[in-house]
GUMI-444477 format. One record per residue: z, y, x of N, C-alpha, C in turn. Coordinates in steps of 0.02 Angstrom, whole numbers, plus 32768, in hexadecimal, padded with zeros to 4 digits. Layout:
<recs>
ZYXZYXZYX/...
</recs>
This chain:
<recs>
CC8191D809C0CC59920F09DACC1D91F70A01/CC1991C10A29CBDE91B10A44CBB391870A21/CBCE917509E4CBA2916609A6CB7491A4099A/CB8D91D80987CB7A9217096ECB3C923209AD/CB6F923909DECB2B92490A20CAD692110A14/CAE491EA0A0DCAB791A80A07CA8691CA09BD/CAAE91D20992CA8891EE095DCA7392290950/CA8C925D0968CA6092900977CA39929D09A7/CA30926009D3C9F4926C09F2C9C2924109E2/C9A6922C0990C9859205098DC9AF91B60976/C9CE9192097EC9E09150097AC9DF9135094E/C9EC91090928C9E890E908EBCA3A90D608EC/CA6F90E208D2CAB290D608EECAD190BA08AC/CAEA909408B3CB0A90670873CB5290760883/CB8990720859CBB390840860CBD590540822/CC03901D0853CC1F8FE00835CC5A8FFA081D/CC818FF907DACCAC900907C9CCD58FE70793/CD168FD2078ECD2E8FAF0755CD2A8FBE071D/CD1E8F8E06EBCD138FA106A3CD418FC8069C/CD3090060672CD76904C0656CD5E907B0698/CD47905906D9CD2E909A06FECD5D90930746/CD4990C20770CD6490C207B7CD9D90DF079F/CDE490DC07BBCE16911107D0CDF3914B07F7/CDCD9158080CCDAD91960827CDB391CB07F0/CD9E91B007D8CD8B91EE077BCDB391FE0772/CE0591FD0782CE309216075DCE6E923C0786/CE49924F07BACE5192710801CE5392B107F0/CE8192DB07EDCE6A933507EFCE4C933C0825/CE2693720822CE4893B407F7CE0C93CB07AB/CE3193C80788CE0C93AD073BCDD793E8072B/CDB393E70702CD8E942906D1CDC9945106A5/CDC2949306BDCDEE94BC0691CE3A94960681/CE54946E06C3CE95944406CBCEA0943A0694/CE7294120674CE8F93D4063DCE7A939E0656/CEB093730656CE87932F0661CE7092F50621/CE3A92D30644CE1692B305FBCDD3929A0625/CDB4927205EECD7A924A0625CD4C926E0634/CD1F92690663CCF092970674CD0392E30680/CD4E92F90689CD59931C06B5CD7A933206FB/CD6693010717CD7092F70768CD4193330775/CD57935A0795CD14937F07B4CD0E93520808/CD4793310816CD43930F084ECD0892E30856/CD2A92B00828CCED9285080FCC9292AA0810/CCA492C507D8CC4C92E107C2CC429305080F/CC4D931E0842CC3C93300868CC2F92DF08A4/CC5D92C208A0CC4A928208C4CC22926208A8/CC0A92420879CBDF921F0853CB97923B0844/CB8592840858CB44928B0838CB0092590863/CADE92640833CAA5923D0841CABD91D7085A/CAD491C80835CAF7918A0841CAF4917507EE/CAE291270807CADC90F707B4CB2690C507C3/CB2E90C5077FCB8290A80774CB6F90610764/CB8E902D078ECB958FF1075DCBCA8FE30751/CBF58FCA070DCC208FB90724CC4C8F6C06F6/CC5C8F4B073CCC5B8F08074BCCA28EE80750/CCCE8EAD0743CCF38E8C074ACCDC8E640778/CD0D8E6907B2CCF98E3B07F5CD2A8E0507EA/CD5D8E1207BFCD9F8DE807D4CD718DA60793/CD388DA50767CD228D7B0745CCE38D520771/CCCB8D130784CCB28CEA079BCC668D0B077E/CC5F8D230740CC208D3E0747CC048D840748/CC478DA90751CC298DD80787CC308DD807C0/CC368DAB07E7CC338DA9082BCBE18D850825/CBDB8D6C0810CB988D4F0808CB5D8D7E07F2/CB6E8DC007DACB508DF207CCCB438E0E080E/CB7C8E1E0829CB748E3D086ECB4E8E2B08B1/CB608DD0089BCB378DB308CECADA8DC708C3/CAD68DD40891CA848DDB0871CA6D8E27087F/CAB48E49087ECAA38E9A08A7CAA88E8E08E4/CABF8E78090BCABE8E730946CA7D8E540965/CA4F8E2D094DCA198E170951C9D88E3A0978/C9E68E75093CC9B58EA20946C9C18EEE0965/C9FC8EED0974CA2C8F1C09A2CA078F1F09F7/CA008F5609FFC9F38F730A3FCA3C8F760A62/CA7B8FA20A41CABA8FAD0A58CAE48FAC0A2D/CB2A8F8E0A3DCB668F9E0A21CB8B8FE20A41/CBAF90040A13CBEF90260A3ECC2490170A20/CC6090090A3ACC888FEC0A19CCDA8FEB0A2C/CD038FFA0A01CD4E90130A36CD648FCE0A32/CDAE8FC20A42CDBF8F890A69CDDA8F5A0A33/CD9A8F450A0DCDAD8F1909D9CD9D8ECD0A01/CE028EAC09EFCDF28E780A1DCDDC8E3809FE/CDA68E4B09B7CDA28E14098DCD5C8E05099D/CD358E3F09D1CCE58E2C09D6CCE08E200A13/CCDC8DD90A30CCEC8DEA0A86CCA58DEE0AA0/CC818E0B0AC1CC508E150AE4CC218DF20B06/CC388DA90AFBCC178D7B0B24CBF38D4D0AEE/CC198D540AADCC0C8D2B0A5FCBD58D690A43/CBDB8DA40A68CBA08DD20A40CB5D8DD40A6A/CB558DBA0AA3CB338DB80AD3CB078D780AC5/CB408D4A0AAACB0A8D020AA2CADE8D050A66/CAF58D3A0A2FCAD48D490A01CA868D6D0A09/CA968D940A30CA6A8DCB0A51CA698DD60A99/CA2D8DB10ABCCA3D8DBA0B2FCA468DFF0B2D/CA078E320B04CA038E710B35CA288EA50B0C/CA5A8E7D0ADACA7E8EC40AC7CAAA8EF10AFA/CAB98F2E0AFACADB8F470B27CB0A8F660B0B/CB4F8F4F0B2ACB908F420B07CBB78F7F0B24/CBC68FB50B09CBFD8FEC0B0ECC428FDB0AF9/CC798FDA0B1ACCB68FE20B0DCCC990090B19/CCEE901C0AEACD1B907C0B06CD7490540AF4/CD8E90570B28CDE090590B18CE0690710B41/CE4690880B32CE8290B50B52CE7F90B00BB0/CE8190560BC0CE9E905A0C06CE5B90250C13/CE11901A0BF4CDE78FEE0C10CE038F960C0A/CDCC8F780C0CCDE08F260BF6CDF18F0C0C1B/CE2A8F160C60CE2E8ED70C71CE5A8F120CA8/CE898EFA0CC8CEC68F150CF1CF1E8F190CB3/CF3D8F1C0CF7CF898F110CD6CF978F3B0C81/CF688F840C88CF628F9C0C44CF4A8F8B0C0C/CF088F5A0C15CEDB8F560BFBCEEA8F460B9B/CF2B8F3B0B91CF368F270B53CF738F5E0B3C/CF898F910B6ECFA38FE30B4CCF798FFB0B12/CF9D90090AECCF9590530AC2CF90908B0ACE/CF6E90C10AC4CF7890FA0AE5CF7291370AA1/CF6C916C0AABCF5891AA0A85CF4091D60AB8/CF2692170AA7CF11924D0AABCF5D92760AF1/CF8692650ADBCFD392820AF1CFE1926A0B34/CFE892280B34CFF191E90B60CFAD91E10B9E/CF7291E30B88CF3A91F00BAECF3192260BC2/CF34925F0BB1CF3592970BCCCF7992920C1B/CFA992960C0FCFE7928A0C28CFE4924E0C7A/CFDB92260C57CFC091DE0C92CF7C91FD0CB2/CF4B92180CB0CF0E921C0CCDCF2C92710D07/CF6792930CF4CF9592C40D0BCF4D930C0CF1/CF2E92FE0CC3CF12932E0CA8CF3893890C83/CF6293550C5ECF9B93900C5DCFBE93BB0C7A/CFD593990CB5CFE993D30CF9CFB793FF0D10/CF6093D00D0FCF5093FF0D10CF38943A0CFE/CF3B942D0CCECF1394690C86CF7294A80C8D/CF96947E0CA5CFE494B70C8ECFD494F80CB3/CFED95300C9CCFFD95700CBBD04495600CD7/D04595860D14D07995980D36D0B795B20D04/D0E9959F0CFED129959B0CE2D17495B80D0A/D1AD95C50CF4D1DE95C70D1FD1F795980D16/D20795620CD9D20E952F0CF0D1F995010CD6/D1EC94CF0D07D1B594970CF0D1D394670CCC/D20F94570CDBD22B941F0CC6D23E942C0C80/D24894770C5DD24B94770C19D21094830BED/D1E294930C19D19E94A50BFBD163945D0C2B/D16E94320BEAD14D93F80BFCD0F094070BF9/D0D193F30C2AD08B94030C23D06C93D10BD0/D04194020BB1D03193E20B71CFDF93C50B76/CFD193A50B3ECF85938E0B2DCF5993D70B14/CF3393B10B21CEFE93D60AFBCEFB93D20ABC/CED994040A8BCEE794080A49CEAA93BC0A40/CEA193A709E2CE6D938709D6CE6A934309E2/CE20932909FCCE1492E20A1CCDF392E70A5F/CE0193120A7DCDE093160AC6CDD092E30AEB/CDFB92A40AE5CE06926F0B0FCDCD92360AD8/CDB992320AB8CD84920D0A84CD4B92480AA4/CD4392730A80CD23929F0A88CCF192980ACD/CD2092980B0DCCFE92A50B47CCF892520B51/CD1792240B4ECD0391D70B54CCCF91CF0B34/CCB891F30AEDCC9591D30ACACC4891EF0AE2/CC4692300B14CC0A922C0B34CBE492100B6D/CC1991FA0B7DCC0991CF0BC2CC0991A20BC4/CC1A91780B87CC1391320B6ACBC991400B52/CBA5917C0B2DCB6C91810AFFCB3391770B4A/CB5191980B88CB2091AB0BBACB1C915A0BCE/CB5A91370BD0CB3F91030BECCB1590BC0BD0/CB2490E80BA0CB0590AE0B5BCAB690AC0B65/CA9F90F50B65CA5691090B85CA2F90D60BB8/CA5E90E00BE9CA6490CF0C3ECA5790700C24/CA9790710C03CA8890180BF0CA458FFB0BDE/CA20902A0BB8C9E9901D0B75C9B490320BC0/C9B0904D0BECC99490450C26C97B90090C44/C9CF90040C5CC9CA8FC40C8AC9C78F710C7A/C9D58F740C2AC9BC8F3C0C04C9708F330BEA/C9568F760BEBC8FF8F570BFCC8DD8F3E0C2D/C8F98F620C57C8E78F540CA4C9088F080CB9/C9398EDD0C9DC94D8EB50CAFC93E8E7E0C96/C9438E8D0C4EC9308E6D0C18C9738E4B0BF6/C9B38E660C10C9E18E480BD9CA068E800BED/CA458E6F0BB7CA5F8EAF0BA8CA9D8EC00BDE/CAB88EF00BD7CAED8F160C07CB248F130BE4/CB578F010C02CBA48EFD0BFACBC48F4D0C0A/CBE38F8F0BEACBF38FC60C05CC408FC80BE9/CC6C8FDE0C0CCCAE8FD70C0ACCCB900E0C19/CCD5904D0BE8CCEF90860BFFCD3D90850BD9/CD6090B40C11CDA690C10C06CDAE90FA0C0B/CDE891110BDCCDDF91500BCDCE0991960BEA/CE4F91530C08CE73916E0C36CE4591820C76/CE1591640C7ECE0291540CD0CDBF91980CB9/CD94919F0C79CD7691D40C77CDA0921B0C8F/CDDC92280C74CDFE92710C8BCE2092640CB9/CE26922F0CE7CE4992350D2DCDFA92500D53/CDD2922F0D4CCD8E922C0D6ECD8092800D6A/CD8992B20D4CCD7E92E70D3ACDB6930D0D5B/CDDC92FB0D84CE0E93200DAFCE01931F0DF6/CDAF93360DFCCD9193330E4DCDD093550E68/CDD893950E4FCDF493D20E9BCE2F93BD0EA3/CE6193980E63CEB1938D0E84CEAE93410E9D/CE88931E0E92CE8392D90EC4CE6B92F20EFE/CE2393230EFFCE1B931A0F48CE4993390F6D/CE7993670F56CEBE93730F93CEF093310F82/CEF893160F5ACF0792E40F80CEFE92B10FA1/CEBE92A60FA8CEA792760FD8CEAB929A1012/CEB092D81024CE9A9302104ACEEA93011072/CF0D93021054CF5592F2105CCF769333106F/CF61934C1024CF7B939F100BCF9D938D0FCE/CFCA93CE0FC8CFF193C80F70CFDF93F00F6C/CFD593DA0F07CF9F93F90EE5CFCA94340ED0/CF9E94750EBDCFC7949C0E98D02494960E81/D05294C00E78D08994A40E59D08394BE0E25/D0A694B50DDAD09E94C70DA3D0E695010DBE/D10A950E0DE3D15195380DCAD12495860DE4/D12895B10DCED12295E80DD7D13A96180E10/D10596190E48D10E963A0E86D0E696700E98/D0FC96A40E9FD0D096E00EAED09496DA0EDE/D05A96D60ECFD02896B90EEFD00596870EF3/D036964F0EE7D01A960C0EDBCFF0961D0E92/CFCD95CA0E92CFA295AF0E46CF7595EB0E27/CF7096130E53CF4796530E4DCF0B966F0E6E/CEF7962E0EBECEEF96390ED3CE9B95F60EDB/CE6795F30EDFCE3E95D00EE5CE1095D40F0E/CE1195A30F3BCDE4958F0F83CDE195DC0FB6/CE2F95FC0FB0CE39963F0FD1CE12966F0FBD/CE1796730F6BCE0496B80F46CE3496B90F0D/CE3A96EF0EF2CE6696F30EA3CE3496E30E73/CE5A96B60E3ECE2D96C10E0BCE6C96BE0DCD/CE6996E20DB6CE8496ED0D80CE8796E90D2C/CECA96D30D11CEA896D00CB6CEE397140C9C/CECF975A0C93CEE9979E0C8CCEF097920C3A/CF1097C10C2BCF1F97D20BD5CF07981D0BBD/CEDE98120B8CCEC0984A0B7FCEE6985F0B44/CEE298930B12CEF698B90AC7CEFF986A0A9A/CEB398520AA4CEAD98280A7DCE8E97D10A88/CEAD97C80AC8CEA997910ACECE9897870B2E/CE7197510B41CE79975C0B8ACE2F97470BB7/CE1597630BECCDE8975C0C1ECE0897440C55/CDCE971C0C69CDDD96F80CBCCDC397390CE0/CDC797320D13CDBA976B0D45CDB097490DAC/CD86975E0DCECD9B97380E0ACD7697760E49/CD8E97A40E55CD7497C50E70CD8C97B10ECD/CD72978B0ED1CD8A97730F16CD7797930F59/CD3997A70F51CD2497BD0F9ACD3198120FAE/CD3C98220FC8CD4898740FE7CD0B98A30FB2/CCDC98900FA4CCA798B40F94CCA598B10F3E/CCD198730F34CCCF98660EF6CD06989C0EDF/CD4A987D0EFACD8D98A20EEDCD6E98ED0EEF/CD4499010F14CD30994F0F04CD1E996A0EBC/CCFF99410EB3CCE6995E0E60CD08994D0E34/CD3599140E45CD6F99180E09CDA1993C0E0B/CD9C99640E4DCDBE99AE0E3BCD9299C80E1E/CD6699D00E11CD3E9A120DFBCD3199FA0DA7/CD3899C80DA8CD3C99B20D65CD7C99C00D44/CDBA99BF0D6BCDFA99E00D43CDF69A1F0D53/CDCD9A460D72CDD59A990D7FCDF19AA40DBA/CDED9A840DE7CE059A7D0E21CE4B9A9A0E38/CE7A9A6A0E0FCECF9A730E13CED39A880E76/CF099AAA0E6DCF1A9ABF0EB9CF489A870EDE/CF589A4C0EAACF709A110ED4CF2E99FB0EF7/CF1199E20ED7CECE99C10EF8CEC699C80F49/CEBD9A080F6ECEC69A2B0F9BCEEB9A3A0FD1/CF3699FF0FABCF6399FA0FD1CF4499B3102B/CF7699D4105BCF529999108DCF6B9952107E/CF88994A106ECFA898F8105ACF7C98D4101D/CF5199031001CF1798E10FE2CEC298DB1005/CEDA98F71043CE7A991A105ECE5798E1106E/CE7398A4108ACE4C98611081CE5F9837105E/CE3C97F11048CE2F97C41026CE719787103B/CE8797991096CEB8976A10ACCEF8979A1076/CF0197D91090CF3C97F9106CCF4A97FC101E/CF0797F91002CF0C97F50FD1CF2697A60F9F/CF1497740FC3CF2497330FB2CF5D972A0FAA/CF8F97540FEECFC097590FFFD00397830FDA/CFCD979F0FB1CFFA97EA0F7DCFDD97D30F31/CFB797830F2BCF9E978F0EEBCFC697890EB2/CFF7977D0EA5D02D97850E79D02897DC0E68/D04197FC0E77D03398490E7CCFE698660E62/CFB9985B0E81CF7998640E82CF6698440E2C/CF8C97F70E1CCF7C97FB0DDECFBB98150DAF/CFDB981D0DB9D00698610D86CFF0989A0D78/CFD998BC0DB2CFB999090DB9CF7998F80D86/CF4798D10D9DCEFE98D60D6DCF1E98BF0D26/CF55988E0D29CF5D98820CC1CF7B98B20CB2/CF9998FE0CC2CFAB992E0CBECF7499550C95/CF3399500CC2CEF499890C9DCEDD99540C6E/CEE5990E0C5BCEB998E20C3ACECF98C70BF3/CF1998E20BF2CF4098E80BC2CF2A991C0B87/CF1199590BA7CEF099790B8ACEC8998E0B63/CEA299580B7BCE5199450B5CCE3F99020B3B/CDF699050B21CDFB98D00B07CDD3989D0B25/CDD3985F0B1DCDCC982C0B46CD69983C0B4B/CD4E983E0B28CCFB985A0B2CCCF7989E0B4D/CD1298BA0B4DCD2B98F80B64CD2E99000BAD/CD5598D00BD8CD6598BA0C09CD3398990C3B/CD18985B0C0ACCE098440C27CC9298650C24/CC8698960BF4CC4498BC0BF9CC4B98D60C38/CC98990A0C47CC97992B0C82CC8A99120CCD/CCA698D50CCECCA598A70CF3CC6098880D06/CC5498890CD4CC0998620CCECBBD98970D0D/CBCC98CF0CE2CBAD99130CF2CBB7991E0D3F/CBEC990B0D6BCC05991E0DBECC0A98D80DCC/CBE6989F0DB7CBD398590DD2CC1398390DFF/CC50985D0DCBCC97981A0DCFCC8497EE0DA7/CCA997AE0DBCCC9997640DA7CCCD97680D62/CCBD97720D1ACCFB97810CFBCCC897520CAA/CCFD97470C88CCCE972E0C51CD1597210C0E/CCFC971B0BD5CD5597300BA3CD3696E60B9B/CD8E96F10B73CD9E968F0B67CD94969D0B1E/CD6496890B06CD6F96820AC3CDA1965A0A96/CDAC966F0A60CDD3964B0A30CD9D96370A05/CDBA960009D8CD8B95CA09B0CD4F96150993/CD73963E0965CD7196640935CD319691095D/CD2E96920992CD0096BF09B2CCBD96A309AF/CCC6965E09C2CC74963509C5CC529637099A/CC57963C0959CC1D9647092CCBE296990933/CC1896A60960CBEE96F5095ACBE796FF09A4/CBD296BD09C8CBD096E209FFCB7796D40A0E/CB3D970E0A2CCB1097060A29CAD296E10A43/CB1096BE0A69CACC96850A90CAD496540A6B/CB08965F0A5FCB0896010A22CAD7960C09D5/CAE2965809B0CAC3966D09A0CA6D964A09B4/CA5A967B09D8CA11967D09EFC9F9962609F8/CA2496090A12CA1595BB0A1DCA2C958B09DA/CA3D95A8099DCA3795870966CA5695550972/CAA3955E09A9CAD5952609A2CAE795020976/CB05953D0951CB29951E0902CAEF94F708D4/CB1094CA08A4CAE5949F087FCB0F94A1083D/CAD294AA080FCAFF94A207D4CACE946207B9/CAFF943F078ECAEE94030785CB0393F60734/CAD0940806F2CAD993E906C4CB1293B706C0/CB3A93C40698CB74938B067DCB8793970626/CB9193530617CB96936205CACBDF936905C6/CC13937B05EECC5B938605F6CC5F93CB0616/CC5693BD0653CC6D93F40682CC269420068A/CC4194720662CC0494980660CC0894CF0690/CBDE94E806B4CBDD952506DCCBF8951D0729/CC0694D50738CC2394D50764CBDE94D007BB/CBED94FC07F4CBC494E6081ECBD994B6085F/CBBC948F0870CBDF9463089BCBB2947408F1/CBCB945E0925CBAA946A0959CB79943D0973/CB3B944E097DCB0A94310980CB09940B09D6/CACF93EF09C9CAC993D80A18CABE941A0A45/CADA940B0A8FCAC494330ABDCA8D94330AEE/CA7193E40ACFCA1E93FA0AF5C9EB94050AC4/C9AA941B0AD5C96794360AADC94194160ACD/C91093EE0A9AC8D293E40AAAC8AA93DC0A6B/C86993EC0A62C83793E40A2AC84093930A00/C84593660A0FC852932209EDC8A1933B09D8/C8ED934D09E9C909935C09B5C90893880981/C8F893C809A5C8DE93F0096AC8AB93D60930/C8A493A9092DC876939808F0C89D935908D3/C8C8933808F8C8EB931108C3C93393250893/C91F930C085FC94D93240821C9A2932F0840/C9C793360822CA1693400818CA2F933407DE/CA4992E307C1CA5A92BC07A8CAB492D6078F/CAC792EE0767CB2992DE0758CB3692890772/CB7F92A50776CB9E9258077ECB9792340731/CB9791EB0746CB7991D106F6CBD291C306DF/CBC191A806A2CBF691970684CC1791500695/CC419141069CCC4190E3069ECC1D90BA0683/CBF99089069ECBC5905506A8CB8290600687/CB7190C70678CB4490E10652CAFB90AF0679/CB00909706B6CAC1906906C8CAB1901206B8/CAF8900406A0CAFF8FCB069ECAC38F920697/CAC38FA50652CA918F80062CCA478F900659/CA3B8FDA0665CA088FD10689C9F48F9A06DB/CA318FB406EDCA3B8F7D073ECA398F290714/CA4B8F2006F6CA488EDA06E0CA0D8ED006CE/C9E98EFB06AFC9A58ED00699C9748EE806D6/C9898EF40719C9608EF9074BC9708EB20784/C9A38E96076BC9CB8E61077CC9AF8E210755/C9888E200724C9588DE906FEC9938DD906C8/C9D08E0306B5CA0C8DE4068AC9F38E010638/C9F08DE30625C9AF8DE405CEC9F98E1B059A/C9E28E3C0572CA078E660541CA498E45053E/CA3D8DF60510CA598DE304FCCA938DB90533/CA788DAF055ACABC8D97059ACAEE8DE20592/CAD78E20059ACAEE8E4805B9CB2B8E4E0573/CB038E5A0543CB4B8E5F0503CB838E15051D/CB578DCF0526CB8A8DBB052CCBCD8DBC056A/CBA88DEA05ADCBC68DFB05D2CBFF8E3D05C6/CBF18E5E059ACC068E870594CC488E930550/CC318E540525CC728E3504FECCAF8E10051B/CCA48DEE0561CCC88DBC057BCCEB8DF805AD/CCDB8E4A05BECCFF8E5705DDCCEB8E560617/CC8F8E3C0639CC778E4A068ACC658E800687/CC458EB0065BCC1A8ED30678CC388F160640/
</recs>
């Protein structure tokens, strides 16, 4: 993925892969769930605008290929392959700037763990905190996130720092060593339950207490259930909680004194959110939040996947991208989330096929036709 970031903003991104192709490609979730080559939609969504080479490292002359890409390399990114060590790619090239992305980072008691998506989520205690309140915790284990979240979100902050590198290696004049971990990206992203515990508070509990995990920086904020799906809601202040009576029609609980301030109400919010998913049940989740919207409660619906294509700012901002493929037809993928006039004018490339650049990267490499057949009979390229 921070390949992909790199290339849609412009980059020239090579993408080293074993002869027959990455194991990436054969990743669901497929086109029209068949699987077969060139239908990764995973893939074709990670790979656009990216040139394929693809190379035998474990052969003496493709490593000698690589050394000749590396030459002319601004940056590597690269997961924790322990066959390219960083100091042998450095002598090749001073100012290349070297990205590693792996599970637990290069060097501590972990540093040579395995991990997944499951396991990293879990260890970084991301899972506890994403869980809803439960009755019981111990049979209802906190889960991952769907997907590759944990690539996904490493792989932008590896792309940002890759930037940052290609910075500070001009300015220096040799290149930058960057070492991201991926456990330590989604721990790093748990400001509010570290800072109570540094603070030498316990965090939220996951078991289900009337009032508790409901409650944020002494206001409610809430995730309600609508007809057809669900809105956050946070009507915290006295003036707010007013109009979200008037937004349910102003129920004659509302009115009661054990709700008339923001302390009592904190205090009754278990109740307070039963009573409002009572009228919210009702309605439908747009439904809810127009009204809401209209008497300036803080309220907004959770979409489901199925909703985003039709929702109108993404619309209007020409999120979606559809991207020519001679496999996968009609499909739209999500575009970048920043704008500026220099991307809008550069193309949107499909993912290529395996080593569809090959031959071209080689003869930019000074390697003549005829080397390349013979490279390519022997099984390098």
């Amino acid at each position: 993925f921070s390949g992909k970031v790199l290339a849609d903003l412009g980059a020239d991104v090579l993408m080293v892969e074993p002869p027959g192709g990455s194991p990436l490609r054969r990743l669901p979730p497929y086109y029209q769930d068949v699987p077969g080559p060139g239908r990764s939609v995973l893939h074709n969504w990670l790979s656009t605008n990216k040139r394929s080479l693809t190379l035998n490292l474990e052969a003496e002359q493709g490593k000698e290929i690589l050394r000749k890409l590396i030459r002319g390399m601004d940056a590597l990114v690269r997961g924790p392959d322990r066959g390219l060590d960083t100091a042998g790619l450095k002598a090749v090239n001073p100012s290349l700037t070297v990205t590693t992305i792996s599970p637990f980072g290069a060097d501590g008691p972990y540093a040579t763990y395995r991990a997944n998506d499951l396991t990293l989520f879990a260890m970084s205690s991301f899972s506890y905190y994403l869980a809803c309140p439960v009755e019981d915790p111990a049979r209802t284990p906190p889960k991952q996130n769907p997907g590759y979240q944990v690539g996904l979100v490493a792989g932008l902050y590896a792309a940002s720092a890759t930037l940052w590198g290609l910075v500070a290696a001009k300015r220096k004049g040799q290149g930058v060593r960057i070492d991201v971990s991926e456990w330590e990206v989604f721990t790093y992203l748990l400001y509010e339950q570290t800072g109570l515990l540094f603070d030498g508070k316990l965090a939220p509990n996951r078991t289900r207490v009337p009032g508790a995990v409901i409650t944020v920086v002494g206001g409610l904020m809430w995730c309600v259930p609508c007809s057809d799906g669900w809105v956050m809601i946070s009507p915290r202040e006295d003036h707010q909680f007013k109009r979200w009576s008037e937004v349910m029609g102003e129920p004659e609980w509302t009115s009661r004194p054990e709700f008339s301030t923001a302390k009592l109400r904190e205090q009754n919010a278990w109740e307070v959110y039963e009573r409002s998913a009572e009228w919210t049940r009702l309605h439908k989740k747009t439904e809810v939040f127009l009204a809401a919207q209209e008497k300036k409660v803080a309220c907004f619906p959770i979409s489901q996947m199925g909703d985003l294509p039709e929702l109108e700012q993404l619309k209007h901002r020409a999120f979606w991208t559809a991207i020519d493929h001679p496999v996968i037809r009609g499909i739209r993928y999500p575009g970048l989330p920043v704008k500026t006039d220099a991307l809008e004018a550069l193309p949107s490339r499909p993912a290529p096929p395996p080593g569809e650049h090959t031959l071209e990267i080689c003869k930019e490499l000074g390697i003549s036709a005829e080397e390349s057949k013979t490279l390519w009979q022997l099984g390098v390229i």
